[in-house]
Backbone bond lengths (Angstrom), bond angles and torsions (degrees), N, CA, C in turn:
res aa  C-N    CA-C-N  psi(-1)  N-CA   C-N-CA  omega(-1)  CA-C   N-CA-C  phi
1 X - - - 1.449 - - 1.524 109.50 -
2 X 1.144 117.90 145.23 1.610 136.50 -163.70 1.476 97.94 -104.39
3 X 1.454 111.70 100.93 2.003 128.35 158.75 1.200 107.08 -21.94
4 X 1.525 116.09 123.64 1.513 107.83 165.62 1.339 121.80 -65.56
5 X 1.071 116.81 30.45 1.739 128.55 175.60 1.489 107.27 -120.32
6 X 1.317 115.19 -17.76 1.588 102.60 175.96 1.673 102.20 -127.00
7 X 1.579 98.58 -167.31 1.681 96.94 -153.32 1.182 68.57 -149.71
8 X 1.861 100.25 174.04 1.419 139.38 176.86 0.987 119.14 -132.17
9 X 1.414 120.89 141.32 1.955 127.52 -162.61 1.301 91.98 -123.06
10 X 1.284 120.94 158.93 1.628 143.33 120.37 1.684 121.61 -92.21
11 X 1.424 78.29 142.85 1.736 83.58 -168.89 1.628 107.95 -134.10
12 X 1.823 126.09 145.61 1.784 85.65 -168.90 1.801 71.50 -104.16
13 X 1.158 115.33 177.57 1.440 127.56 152.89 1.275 130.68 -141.23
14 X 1.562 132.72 170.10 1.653 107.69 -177.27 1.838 96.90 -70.80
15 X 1.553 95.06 -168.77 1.476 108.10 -175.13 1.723 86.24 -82.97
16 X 1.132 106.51 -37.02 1.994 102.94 -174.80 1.527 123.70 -48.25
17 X 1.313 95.89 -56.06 1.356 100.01 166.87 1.430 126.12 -67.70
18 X 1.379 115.45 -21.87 1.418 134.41 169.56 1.477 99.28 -50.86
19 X 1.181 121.89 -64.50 1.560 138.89 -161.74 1.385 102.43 -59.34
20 X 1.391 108.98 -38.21 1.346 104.74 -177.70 1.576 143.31 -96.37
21 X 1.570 96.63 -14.10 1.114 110.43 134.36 1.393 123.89 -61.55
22 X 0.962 149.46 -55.47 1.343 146.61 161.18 1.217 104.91 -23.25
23 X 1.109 129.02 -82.89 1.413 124.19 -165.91 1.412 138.16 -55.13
24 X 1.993 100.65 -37.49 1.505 112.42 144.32 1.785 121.11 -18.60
25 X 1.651 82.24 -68.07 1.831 99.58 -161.86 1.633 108.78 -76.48
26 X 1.192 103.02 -23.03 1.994 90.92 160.01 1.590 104.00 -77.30
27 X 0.751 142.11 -18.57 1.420 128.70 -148.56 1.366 78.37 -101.68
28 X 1.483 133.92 -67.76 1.503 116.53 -166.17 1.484 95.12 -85.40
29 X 1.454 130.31 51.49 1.475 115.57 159.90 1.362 131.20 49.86
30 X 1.456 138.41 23.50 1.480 150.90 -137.63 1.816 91.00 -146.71
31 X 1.407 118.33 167.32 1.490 136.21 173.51 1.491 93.39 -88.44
32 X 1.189 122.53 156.20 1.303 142.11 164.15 1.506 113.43 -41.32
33 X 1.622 99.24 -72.50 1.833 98.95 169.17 1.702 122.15 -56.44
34 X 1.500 115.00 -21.78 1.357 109.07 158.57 1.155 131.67 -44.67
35 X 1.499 98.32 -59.84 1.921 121.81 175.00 1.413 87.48 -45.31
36 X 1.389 142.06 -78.18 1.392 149.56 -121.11 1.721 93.20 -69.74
37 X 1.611 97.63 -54.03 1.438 96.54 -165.27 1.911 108.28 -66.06
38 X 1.176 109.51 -58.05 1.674 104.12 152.54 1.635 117.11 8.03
39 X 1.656 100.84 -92.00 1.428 125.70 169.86 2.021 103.57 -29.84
40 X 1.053 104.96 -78.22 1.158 105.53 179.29 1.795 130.03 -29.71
41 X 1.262 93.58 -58.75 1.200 98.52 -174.58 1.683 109.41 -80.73
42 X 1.575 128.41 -19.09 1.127 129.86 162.40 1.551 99.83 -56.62
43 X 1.167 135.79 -61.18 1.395 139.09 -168.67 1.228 103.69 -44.18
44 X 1.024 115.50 -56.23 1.718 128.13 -158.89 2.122 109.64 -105.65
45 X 1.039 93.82 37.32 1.997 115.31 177.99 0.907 96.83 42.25
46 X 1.535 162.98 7.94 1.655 157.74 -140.79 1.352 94.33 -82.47
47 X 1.379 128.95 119.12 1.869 113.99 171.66 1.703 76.48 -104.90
48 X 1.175 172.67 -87.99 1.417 142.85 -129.56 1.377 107.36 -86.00
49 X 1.876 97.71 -144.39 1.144 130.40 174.00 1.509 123.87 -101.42
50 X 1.593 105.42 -13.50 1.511 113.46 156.55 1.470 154.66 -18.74
């Protein structure tokens, strides 16, 4: 179940980048949307859940 403090996206992407996310997120052991959110919050300086 999804915190009433956070939300859920759809996103489309190519299959390429698909792939490569994939492979990222096996390699460091994580879900795909893990990796993604990762990315995100590296982009945007976030060190929590804040």
């Amino acid at each position: 179940m999804i915190k009433k403090e956070n939300t859920r996206i759809n996103v489309t992407i190519s299959k390429k980048i698909h792939e490569m996310l994939v492979k990222e997120a096996e390699y460091e052991d994580r879900s795909v949307s893990n990796l993604v959110l990762q990315i995100i919050k590296k982009h945007y300086n976030i060190k929590n859940d804040d």
